[in-house]
C-alpha positions in Angstrom: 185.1 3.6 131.9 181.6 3.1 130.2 178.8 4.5 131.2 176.2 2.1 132.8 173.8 3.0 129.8 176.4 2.1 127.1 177.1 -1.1 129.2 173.7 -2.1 129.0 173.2 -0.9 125.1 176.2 -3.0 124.4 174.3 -6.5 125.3 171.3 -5.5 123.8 172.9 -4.4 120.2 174.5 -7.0 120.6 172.0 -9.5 120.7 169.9 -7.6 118.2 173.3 -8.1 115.8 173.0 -12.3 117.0 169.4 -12.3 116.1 170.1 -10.8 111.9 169.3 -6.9 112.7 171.3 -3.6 112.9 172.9 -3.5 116.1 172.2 0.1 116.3 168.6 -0.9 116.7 169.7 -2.3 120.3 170.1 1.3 121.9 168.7 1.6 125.5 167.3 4.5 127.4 166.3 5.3 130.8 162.3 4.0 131.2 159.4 6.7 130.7 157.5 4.6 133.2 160.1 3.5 135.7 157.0 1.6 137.7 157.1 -1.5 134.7 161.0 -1.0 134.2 164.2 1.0 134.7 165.5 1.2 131.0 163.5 0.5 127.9 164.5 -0.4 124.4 162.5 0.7 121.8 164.3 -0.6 118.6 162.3 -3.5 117.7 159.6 -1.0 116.2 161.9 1.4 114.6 163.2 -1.8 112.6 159.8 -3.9 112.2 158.8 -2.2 109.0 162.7 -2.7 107.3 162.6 -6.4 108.3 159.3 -7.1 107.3 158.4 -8.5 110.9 155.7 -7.7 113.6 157.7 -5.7 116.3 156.5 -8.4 119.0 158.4 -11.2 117.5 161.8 -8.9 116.7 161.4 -8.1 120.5 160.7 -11.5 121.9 163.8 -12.9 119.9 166.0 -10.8 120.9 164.9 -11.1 124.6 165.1 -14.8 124.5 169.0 -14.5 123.7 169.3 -11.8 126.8 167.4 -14.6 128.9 170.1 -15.9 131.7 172.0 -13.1 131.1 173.7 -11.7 134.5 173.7 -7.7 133.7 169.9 -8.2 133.8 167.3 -9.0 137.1 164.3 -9.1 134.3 163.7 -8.4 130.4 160.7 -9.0 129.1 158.7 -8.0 125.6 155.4 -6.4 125.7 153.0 -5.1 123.1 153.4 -3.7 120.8 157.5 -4.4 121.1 159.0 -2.8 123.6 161.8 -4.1 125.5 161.6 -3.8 129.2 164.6 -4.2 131.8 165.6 -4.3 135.3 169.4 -5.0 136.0 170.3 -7.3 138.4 171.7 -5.4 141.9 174.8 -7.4 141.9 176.1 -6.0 138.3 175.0 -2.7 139.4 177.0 -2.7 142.7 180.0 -3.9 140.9 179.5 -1.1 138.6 179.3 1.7 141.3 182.7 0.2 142.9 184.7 0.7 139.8 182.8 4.1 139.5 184.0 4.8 143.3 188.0 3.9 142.3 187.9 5.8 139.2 188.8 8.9 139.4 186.8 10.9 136.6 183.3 8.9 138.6 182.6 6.9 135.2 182.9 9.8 132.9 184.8 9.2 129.6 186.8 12.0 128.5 186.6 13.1 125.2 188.6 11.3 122.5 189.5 14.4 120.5 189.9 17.0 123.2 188.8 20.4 122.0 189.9 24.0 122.2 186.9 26.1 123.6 186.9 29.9 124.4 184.2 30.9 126.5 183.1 34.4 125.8 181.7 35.5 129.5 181.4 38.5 131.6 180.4 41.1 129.5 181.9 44.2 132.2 182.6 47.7 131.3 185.6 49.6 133.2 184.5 51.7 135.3 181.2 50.6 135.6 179.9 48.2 138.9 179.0 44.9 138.1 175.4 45.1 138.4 172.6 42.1 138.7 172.6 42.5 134.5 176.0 40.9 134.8 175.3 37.8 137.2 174.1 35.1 134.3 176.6 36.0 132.4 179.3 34.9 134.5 177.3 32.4 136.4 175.9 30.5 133.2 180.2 31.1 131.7 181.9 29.7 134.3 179.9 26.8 135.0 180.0 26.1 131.1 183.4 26.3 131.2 183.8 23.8 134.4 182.2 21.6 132.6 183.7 21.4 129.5 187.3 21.0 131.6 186.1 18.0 133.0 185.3 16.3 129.6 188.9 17.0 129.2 188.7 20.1 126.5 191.2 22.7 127.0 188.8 25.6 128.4 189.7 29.5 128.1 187.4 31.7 129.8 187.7 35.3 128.6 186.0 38.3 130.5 186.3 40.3 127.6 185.3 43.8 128.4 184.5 46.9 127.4 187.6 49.5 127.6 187.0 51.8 124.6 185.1 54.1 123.0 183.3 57.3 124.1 183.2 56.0 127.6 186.5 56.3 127.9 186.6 60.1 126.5 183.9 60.8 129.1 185.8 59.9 131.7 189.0 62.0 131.0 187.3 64.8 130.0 185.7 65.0 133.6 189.0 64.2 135.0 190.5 66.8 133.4 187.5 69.3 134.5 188.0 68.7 137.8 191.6 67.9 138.0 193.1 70.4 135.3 196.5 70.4 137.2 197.4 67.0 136.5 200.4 66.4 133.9 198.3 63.6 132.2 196.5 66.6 130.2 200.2 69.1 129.7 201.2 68.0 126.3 204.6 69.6 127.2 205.1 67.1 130.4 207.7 64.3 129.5 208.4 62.7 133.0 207.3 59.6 134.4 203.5 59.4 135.3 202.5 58.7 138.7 202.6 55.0 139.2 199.3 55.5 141.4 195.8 56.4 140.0 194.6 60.3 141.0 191.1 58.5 141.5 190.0 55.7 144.0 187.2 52.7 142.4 184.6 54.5 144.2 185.4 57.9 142.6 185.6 56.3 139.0 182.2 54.9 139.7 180.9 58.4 140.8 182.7 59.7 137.3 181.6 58.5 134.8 177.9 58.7 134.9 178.0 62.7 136.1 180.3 62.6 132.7 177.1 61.2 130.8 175.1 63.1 132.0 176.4 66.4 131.1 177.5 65.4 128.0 173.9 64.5 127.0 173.1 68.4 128.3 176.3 70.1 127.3 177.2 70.0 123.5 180.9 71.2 124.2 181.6 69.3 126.9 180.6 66.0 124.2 182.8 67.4 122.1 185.5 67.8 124.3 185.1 64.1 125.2 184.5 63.1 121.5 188.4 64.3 121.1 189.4 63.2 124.2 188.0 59.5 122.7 190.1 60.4 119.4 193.1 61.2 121.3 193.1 58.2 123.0 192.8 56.0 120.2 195.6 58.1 118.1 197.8 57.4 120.9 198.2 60.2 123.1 200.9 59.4 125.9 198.9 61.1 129.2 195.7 59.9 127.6 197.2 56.4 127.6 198.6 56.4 130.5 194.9 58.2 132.5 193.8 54.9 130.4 196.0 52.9 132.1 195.1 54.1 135.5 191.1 53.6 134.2 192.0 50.0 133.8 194.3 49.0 136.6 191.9 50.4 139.4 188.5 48.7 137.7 189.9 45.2 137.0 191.0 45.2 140.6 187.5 45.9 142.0 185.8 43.7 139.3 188.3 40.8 140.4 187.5 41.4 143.4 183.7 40.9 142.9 183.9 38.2 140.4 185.8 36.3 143.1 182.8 37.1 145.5 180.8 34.3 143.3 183.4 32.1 142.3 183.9 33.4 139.2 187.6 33.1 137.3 189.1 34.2 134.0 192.1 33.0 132.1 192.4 35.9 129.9 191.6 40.0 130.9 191.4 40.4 127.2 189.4 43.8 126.5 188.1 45.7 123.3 191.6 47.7 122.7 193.4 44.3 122.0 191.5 44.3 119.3 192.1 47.3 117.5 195.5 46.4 116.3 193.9 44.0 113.4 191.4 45.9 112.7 193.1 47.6 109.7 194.1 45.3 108.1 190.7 43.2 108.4 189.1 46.4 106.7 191.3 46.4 104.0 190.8 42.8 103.5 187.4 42.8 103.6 187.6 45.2 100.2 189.9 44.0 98.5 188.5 40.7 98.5 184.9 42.6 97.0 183.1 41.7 100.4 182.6 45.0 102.0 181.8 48.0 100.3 180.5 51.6 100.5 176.6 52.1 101.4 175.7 55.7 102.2 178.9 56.6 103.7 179.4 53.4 105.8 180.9 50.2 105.5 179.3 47.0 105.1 178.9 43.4 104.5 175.5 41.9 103.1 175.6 38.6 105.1 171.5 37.5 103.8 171.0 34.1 102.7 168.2 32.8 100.4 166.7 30.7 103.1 166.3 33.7 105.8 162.5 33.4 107.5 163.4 37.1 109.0 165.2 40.2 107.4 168.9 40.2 108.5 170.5 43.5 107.9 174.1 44.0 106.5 176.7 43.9 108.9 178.3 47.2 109.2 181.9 47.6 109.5 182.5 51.4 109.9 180.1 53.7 110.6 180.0 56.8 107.6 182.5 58.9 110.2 184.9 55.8 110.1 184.8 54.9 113.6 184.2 51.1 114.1 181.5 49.2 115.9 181.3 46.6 118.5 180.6 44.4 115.1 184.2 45.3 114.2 185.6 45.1 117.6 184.1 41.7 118.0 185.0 40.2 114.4 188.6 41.7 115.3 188.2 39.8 117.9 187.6 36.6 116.3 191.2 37.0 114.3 193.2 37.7 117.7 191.7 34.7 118.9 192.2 32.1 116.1 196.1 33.7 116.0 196.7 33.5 119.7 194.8 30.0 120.6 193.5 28.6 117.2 189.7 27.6 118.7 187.8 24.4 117.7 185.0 26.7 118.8 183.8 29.8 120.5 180.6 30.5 123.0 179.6 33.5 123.5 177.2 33.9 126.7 175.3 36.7 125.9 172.0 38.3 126.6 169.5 36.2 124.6 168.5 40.2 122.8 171.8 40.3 121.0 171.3 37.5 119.1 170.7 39.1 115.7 174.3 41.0 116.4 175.8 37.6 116.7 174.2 36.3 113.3 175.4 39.2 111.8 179.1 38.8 113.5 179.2 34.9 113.0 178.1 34.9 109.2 180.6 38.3 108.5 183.4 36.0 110.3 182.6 32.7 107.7 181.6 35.0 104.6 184.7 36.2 105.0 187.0 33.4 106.1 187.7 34.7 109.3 187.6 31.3 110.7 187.9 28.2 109.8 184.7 26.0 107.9 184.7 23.7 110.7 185.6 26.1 113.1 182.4 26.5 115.5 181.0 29.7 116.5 178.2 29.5 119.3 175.6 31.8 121.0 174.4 31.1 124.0 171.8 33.3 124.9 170.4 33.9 128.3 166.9 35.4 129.6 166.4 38.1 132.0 166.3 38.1 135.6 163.1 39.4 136.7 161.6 40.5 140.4 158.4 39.1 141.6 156.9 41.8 139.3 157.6 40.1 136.3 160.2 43.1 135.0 164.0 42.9 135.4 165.0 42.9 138.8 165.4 46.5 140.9 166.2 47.8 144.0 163.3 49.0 146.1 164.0 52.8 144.6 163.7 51.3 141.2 167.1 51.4 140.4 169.7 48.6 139.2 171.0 47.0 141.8 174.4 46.3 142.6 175.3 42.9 142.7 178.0 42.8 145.6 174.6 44.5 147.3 172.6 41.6 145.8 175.5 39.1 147.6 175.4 41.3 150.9 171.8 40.7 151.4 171.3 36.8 150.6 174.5 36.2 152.6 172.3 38.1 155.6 169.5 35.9 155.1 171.2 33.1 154.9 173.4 34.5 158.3 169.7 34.9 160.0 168.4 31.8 159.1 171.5 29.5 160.3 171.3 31.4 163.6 167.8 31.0 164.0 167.5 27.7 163.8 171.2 26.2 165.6 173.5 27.5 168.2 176.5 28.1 166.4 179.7 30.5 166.8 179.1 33.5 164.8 182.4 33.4 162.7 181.5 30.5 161.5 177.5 31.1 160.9 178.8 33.9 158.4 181.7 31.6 157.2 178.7 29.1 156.2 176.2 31.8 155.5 179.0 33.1 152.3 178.8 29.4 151.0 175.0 28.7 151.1 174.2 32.1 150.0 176.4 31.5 146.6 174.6 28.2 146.1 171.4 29.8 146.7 172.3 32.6 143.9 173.7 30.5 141.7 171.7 27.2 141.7 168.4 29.6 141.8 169.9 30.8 138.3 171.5 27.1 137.0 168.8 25.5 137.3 166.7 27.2 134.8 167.3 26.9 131.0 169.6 29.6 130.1 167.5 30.9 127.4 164.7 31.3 129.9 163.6 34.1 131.8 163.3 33.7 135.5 162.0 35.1 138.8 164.4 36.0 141.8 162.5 34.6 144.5 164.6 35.3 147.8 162.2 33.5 149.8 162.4 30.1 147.3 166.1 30.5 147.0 167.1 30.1 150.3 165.0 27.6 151.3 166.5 24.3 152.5 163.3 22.6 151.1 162.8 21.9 147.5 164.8 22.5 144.0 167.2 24.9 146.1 170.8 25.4 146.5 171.0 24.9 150.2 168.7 22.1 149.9 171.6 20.4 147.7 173.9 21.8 150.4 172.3 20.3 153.6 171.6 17.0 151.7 175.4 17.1 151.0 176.4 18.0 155.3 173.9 15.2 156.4 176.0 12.8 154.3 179.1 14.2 155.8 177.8 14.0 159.6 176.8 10.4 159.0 180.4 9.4 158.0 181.8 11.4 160.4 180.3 9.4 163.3 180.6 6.6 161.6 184.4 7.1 161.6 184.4 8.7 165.6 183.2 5.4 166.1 186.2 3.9 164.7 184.8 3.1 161.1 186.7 3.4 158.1 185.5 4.5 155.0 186.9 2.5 152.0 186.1 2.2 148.3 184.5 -1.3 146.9 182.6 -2.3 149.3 178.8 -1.9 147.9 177.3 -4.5 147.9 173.5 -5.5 145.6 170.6 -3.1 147.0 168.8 -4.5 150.0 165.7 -2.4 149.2 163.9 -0.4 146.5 165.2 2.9 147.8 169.2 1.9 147.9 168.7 0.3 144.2 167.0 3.5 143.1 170.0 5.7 144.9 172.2 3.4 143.2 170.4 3.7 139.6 170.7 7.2 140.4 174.2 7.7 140.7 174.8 6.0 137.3 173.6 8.5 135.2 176.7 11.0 137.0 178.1 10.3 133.4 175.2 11.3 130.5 174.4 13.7 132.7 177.9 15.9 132.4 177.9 14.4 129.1 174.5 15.9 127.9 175.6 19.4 129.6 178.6 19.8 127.7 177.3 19.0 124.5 174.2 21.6 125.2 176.2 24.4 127.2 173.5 23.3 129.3 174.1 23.5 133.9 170.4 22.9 134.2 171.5 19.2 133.5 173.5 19.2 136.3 171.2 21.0 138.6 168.4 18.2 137.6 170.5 15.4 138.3 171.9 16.5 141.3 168.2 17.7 142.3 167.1 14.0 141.4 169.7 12.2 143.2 169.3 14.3 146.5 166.0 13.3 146.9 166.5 9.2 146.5 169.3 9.8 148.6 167.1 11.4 151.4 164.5 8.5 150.7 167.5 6.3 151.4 168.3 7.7 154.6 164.9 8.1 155.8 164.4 4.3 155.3 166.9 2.4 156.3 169.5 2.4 159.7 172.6 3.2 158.5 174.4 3.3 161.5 172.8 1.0 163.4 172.9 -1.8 161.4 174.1 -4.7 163.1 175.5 -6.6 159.8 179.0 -5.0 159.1 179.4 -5.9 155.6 175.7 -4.2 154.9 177.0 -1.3 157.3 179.9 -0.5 154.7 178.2 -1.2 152.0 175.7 1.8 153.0 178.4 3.7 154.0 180.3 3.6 151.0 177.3 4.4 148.9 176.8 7.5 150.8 180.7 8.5 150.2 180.3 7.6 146.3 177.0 9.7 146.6 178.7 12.4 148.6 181.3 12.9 145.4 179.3 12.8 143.2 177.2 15.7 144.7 180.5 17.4 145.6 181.7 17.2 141.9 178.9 18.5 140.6 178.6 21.6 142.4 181.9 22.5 142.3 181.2 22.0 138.3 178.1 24.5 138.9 180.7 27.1 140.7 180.0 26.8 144.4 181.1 24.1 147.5 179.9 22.6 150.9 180.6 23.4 154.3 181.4 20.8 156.7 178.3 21.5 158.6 174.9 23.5 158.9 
């Protein structure tokens, strides 16, 4: 199904075609002054000087031939050649009745369906997700929702850190305080014990009393230095303490991703992509793109038309370990042999940026992908306190972000029981679900590349550009059809009728953009579309509601017809949010 844009494009282009111009002049888009018009064509004056004709006349010609036409209520030509329209409420209501029986709400999916990994996440094993982590997975998942519904085939990969010195650290202080265990007896050949001598909340307590006194204690860094080694050389008790690393923290951080919604396709980690890292080395000097620079690898990735110094991209340090730069590039070959990608985001802290120039133009120099293979960065901005600086706990630490969860879910708890009487099961039932909107709308709706202020307060207000604003607009919809139906209505697809006031056409204009809107996000990796849509449509709806008597109204056919526009609006505002990561209750 079109969207109603490209229905009304396609008259005007093709009149434009009937009058002797480019058709492509005819494009129409959404008024900048929606008191003279609702959409606006601007063509005639792009093609006035190629013509050789005032803009005026091309305008008025081509609205003489749109004259009479149904689709449109008024078109009219004004100086110095704009076109200016109004459709006619009857086209539009048949529009939003196909929209209501079609199952993807108007929104085309994409002709060549794409392959898209979606690089989000960023945790470390044992290490607690903290508030650093939440637009990362936030900004990830949503991007990826989106992109599913466009019809791409999606793969969200958490991709996290499981190598390295962190790991040494953490055995090494194992083994300090549990010498006795047969993980560290290179004579032991039995079977390991299937469970982990260490609970999450132990493995969190580990590792930074391991970083701390290896910063103080040169042998104890040492000792985890070859602890590191003989991990990566294989070491059977070191690979299976790994093991034991692994299983206990991706349990916790599934745990606390499913907290806000979040899910992954693939637990893919840093090891996985060790395997190819040999043999990318080796290729990479054979084929005279790396070579030696004071003792370490590299690649010179400049180009002639750099505005800023990029430095080489460095392969292995002078010692020979590798570098999240390898790691990530090894990366890159894993995944174009496992999935092939048309393209690959990465949703990253906006401050690595100049790692991922480095890491994309090493990947292409090199042919690690494909020419036409697309490799994206999506850089977000920090979350900041009221202070301006990244957000802390009142002690000035990092906060937690099940902690961060705990404490809007308790506003939101106080505030639903403040202000209805309400069974407390289900306050806190309802309390989980606005609190996610508030935490993740609050972040959505800001650019990604922007920095932004966690406002509690603003968040969780059910007034203004707000989460549960969006949620209570959605749960008065859903109490008006539910007495509608206790009443013995039925609530059927079809039946809108043309707009009896100002307020139901601009509700109904409203919902018609459901389409460009998704469409626009996916192309940009962009929620904040979504979030200004559904912010848009929210309020005509409430203007709606407040103006007209819905259930009341004495003429049936008008009765369903407002009904029915409330369901279509209802799913519309459903589908979106679920595409921003979060749901509705049934009630407030």
């Amino acid at each position: 199904m079109k969207n109603f844009q490209s229905f009304i494009s396609q008259e005007v282009m093709a009149a434009f075609e009937t009058c002797g111009y480019e058709a492509q002049y005819g494009k129409v888009g959404l008024s900048n002054r929606p008191d003279l018009c609702e959409y606006q064509c601007n063509g005639a004056m792009a093609c006035a000087k190629k013509y050789k004709k005032a803009p005026l006349v091309i305008a008025e010609e081509v609205v003489e031939k749109l004259t009479g036409n149904p689709i449109f209520e008024e078109i009219s030509a004004v100086r110095p050649g704009f076109i200016n329209i109004r459709v006619s409420g009857s086209f539009l209501a048949n529009y939003l009745c196909q929209m209501q029986q079609d199952e993807h709400l108007s929104v085309e999916k994409a002709e060549q369906p794409k392959t898209i990994i979606v690089d989000y996440g960023g945790a470390n094993v044992a290490k607690p997700l903290h508030v650093g982590h939440l637009r990362s997975a936030i900004i990830g998942e949503s991007v990826k929702r989106i992109g599913r519904f466009l019809g791409h085939n999606v793969i969200g990969d958490v991709h996290l850190g499981d190598w390295g010195l962190q790991m040494g650290l953490i055995i090494t202080e194992v083994k300090t305080r549990q010498p006795e265990l047969p993980y560290f007896d290179e004579q032991y050949e039995g079977e390991y014990p299937s469970e982990a001598p260490f609970t999450i909340s132990e493995l969190e307590e580990i590792y930074p009393a391991a970083s701390a006194r290896s910063k103080e204690d040169e042998a104890y860094r040492q000792e985890a230095l070859d602890a590191t080694a003989k991990l990566q050389n294989g070491v059977r008790g070191y690979r299976a303490l790994w093991q034991h690393i692994l299983d206990v923290s991706i349990a916790d951080l599934k745990k606390n991703y499913g907290n806000l919604n979040v899910e992954f396709d693939l637990w893919k980690k840093e090891s996985d992509a060790q395997p190819y890292i040999p043999d990318m080395v080796e290729a990479m000097k054979r084929d005279g793109y790396a070579y030696m620079d004071q003792g370490a690898l590299i690649v010179d990735i400049a180009e002639e038309t750099d505005t800023k110094e990029v430095p080489p991209c460095m392969i292995l340090k002078s010692d020979g370990a590798a570098l999240y730069t390898t790691t990530d590039l090894a990366t890159i070959i894993e995944r174009r042999k496992l999935f092939d990608p048309d393209e690959i985001i990465y949703v990253v802290d906006k401050r690595q940026e100049m790692h991922f120039i480095q890491v994309f133009r090493c990947a292409r120099k090199t042919g690690l992908v494909k020419e036409e293979t697309g490799l994206k960065f999506l850089g977000f901005g920090t979350m900041n306190g009221k202070d301006g600086k990244p957000f802390k706990t009142r002690e000035g630490g990092v906060m937690r972000l099940e902690y961060l969860i705990s404490d809007i879910q308790q506003e939101m708890f106080r505030k639903i029981i403040e202000n209805h009487e309400v069974d407390e099961a289900e306050a806190r039932e309802t309390a989980k679900l606005v609190a996610l909107s508030a935490i993740k709308y609050g972040d959505l709706s800001n650019q990604a590349s922007k920095d932004y202020v966690f406002d509690l307060d603003k968040f969780t207000s059910f007034e203004g550009n707000t989460g549960p604003y969006i949620l209570y607009t959605i749960v008065r919809i859903k109490s008006i059809l539910n007495k509608y139906r206790a009443n013995g209505g039925k609530v059927e697809p079809g039946r809108i009728q043309a707009p009896a006031s100002d307020s139901e056409k601009q509700l109904m204009l409203a919902l018609t953009n459901f389409a460009s809107a998704l469409t626009q996000a996916c192309e940009e990796s962009a929620p904040h579309r979504i979030c200004a849509f559904i912010y848009e449509l929210a309020n005509d709806l409430n203007h709606f509601y407040h103006e007209t008597k819905i259930l009341t109204e004495e003429d049936a056919g008008r009765k369903k017809s407002y009904i029915g526009l409330l369901d279509l609006t209802r799913e519309v505002l459903e589908t979106s949010i679920d595409l921003l990561g979060f749901s509705a209750p049934e009630r407030m």
